[in-house]
GULUMVO-980537 format. One record per residue (C-alpha): y, x, z. Coordinates in nm, 3 decimals. Layout:
<atoms>
{Y:Y; X:X; Z:Z}
...
</atoms>
This chain:
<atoms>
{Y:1.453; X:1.969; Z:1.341}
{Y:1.275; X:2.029; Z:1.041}
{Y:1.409; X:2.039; Z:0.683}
{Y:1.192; X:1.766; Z:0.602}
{Y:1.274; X:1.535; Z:0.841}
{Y:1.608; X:1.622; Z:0.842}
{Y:1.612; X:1.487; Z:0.489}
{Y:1.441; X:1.185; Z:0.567}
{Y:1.690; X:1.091; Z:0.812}
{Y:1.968; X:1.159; Z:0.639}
{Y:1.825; X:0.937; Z:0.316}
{Y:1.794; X:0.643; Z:0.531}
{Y:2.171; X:0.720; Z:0.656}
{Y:2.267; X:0.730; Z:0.312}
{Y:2.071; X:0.414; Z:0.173}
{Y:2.219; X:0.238; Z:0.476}
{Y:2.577; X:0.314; Z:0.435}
{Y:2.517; X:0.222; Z:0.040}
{Y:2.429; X:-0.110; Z:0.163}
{Y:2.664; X:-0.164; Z:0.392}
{Y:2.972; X:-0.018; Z:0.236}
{Y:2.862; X:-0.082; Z:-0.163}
{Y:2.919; X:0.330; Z:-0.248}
{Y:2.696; X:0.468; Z:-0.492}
{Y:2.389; X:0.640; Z:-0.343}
{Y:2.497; X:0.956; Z:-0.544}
{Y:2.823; X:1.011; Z:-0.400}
{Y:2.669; X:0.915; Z:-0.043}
{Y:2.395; X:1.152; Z:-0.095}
{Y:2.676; X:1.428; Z:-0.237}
{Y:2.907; X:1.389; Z:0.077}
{Y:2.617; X:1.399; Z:0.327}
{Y:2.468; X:1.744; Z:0.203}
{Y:2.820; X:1.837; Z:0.228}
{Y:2.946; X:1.735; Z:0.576}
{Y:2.585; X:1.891; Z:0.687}
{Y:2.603; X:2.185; Z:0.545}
{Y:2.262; X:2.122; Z:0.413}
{Y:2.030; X:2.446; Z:0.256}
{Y:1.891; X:2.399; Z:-0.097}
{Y:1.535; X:2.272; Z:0.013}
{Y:1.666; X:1.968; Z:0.228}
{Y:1.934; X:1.891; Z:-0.021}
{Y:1.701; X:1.870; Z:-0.289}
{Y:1.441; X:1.691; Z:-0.088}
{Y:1.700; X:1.411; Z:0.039}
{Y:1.818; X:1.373; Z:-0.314}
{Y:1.458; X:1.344; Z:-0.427}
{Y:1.403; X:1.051; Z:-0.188}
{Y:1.713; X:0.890; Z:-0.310}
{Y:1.602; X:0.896; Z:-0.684}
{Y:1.257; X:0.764; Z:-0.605}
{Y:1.444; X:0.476; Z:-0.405}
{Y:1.655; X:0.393; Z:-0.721}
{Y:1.382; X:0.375; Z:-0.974}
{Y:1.195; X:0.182; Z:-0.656}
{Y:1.428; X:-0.037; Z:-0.509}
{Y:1.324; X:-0.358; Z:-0.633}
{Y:0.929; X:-0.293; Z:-0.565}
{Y:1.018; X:-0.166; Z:-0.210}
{Y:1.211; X:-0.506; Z:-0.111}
{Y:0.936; X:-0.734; Z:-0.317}
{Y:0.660; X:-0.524; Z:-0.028}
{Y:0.915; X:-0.570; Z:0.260}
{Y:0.940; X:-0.926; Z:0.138}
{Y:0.595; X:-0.993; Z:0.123}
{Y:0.544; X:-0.868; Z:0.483}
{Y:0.872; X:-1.014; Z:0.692}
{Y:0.841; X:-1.356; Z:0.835}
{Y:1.194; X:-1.568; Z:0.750}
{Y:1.363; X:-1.253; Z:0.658}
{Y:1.499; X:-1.280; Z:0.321}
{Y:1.640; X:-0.949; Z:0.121}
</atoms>
């Protein structure tokens, strides 16, 4: 799998178990580079998509909003 996507996946693992389980995003982020023994470049890239998601968060669920039929964020 490549790095990139590797991060990817593991940012939506780590936004979802935020949600679901209320832990910060850092320390989610921290333990998942950690239990994958991640290298520098996906670490950095899957911490990169979790700071864009913070400082995005409420633009991302006003689009999903605006684009889900009686699905309410």
């Amino acid at each position: 799998m490549g790095a990139r996507r590797k991060a990817r996946e593991l940012a939506l693992k780590a936004l979802f178990e935020h949600d679901f389980n209320q832990q910060s995003l850092g320390s989610v982020g921290d333990r998942l580079i950690t239990e994958n023994g991640l290298e520098t470049e996906v670490s950095s890239f899957l911490l990169e998509i979790i700071s864009h998601f913070v400082e995005n968060n409420e633009k991302i669920d006003k689009m999903i909003e605006g684009h889900s039929s009686h699905w309410k964020l």
